[in-house]
C-alpha positions as YAML, in Angstrom:
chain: A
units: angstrom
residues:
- id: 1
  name: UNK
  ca: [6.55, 24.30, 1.26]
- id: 2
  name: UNK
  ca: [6.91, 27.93, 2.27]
- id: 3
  name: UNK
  ca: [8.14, 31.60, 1.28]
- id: 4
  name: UNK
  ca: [9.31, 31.78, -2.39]
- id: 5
  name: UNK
  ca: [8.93, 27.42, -2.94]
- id: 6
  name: UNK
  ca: [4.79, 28.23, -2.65]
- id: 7
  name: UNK
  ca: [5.00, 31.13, -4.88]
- id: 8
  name: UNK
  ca: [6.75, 28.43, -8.07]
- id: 9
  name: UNK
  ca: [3.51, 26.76, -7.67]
- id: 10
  name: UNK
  ca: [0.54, 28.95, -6.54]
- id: 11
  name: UNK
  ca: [-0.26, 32.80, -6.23]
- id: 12
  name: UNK
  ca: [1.58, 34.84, -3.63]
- id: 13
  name: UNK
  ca: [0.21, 33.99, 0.00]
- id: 14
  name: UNK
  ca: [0.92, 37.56, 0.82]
- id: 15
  name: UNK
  ca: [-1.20, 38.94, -2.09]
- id: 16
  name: UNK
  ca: [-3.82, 36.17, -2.27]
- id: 17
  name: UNK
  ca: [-5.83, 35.15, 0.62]
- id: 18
  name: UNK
  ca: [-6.72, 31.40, -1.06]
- id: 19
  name: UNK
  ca: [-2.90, 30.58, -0.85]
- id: 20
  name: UNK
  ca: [-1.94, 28.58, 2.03]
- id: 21
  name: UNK
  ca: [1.17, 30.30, 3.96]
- id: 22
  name: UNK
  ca: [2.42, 26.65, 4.52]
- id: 23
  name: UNK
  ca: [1.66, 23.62, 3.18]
- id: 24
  name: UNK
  ca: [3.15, 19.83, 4.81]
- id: 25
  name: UNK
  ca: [3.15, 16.78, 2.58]
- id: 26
  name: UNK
  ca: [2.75, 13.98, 4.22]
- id: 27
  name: UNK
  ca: [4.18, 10.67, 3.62]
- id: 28
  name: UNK
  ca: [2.40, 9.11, 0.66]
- id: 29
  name: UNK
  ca: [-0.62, 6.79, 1.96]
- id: 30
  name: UNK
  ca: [-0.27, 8.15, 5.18]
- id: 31
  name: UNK
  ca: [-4.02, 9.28, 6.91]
- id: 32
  name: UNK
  ca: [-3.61, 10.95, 9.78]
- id: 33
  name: UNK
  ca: [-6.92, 9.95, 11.78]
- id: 34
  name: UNK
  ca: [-8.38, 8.31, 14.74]
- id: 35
  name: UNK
  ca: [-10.90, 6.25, 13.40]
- id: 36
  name: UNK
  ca: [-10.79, 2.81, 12.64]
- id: 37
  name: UNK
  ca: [-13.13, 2.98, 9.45]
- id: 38
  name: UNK
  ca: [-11.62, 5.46, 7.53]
- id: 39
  name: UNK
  ca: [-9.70, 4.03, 4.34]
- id: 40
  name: UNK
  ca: [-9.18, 6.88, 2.04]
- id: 41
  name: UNK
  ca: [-8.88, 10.79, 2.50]
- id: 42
  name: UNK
  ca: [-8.74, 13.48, -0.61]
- id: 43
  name: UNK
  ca: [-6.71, 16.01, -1.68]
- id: 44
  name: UNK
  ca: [-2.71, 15.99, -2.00]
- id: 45
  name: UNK
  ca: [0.34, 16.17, -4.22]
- id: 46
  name: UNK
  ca: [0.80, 12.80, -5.42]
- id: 47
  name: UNK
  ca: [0.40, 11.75, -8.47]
- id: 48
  name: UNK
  ca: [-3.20, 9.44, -7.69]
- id: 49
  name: UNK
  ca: [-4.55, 13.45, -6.38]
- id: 50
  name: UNK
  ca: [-3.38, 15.86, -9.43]
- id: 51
  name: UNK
  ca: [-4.06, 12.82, -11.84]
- id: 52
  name: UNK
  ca: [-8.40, 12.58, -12.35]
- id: 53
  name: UNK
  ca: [-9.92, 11.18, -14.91]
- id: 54
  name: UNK
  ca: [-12.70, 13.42, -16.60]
- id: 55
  name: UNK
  ca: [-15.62, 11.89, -18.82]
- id: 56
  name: UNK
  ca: [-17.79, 14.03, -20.55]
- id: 57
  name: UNK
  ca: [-20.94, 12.28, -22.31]
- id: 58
  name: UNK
  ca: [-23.23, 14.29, -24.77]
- id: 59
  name: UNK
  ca: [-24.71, 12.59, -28.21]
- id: 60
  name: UNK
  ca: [-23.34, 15.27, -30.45]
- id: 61
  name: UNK
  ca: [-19.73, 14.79, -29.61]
- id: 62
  name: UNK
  ca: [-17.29, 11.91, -31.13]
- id: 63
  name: UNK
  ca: [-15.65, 9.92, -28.87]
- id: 64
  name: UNK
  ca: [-11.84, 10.51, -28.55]
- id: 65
  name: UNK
  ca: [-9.40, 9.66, -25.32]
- id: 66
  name: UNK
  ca: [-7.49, 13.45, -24.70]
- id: 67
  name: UNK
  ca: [-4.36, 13.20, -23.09]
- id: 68
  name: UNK
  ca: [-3.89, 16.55, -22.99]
- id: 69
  name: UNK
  ca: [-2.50, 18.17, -19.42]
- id: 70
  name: UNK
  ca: [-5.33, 20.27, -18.01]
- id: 71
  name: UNK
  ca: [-6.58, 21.86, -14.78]
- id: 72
  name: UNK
  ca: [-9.48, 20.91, -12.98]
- id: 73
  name: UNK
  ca: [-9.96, 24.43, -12.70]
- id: 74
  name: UNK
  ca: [-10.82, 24.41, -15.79]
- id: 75
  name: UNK
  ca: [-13.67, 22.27, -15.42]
- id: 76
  name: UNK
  ca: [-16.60, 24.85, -14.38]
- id: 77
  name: UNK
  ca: [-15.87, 27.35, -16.79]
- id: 78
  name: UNK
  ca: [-15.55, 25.23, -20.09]
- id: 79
  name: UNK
  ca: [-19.12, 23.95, -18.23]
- id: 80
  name: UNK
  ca: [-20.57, 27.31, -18.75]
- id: 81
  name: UNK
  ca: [-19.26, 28.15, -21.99]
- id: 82
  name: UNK
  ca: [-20.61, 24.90, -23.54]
- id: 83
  name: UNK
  ca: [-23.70, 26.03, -21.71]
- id: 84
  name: UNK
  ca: [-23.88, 29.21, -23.41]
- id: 85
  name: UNK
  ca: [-22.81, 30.82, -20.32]
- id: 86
  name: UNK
  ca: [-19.99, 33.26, -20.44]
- id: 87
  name: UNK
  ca: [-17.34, 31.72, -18.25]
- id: 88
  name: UNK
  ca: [-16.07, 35.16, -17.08]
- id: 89
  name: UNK
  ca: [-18.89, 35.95, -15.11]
- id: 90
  name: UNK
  ca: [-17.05, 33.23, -12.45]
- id: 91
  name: UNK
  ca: [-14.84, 35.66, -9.67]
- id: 92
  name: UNK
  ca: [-11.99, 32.82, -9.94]
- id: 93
  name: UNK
  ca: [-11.73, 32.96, -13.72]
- id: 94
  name: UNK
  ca: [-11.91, 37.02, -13.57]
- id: 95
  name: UNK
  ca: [-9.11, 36.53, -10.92]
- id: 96
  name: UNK
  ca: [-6.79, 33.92, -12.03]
- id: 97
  name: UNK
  ca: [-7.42, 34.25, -15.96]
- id: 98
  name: UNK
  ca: [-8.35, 30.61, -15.78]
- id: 99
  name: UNK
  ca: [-8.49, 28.62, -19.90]
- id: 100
  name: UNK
  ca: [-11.40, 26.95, -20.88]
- id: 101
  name: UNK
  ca: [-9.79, 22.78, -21.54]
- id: 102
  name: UNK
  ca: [-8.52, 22.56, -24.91]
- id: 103
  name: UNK
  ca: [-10.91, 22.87, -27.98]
- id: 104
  name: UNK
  ca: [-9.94, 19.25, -29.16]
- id: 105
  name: UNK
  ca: [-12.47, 18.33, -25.87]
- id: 106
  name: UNK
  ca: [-15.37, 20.66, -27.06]
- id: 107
  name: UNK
  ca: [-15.26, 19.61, -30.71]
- id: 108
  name: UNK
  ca: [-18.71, 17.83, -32.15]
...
């Protein structure tokens, strides 16, 4: 991906140092290394890398399976408002306007 095909996805490369200029997607599976030990690398576009499973465990919260779609950027600051913290003290959040995950996750 390149150009104006980077931009449908992430924040102008141009305006935003984070975003890659380029970015190659290899064939699925595919690790490109040397070593002989090496089984498993992170990171990616398939659907095993944007697809994470998230458990969150506290007493005072019912149990419920969310199936919601969510960012793991959203992670840290729902973290910090369930902490008391306000999540907008983060530079990413102030940045990128990042949500907290959806209330049905923070309900007790």
């Amino acid at each position: 991906m390149s150009g104006n095909e980077i931009k449908l996805k992430f924040n102008d490369p141009a305006k935003d140092s984070r975003t890659p200029d380029i970015i190659v997607q290899p064939e699925y599976g595919t690790i490109y290394t040397g070593s002989k030990t090496k089984n498993a690398e992170h990171g990616g576009f398939s659907f095993g890398d944007t697809n994470v499973g998230l458990i969150v465990s506290n007493p005072e919260m019912k149990p419920r399976v969310v199936k919601t779609l969510v960012l793991t950027s959203q992670v840290a600051p729902t973290i910090l408002h369930a902490l008391g913290i306000d999540p907008s003290t983060l530079k990413a959040v102030q940045a990128e306007g990042t949500a907290l995950l959806p209330e049905q996750t923070l309900e007790k």
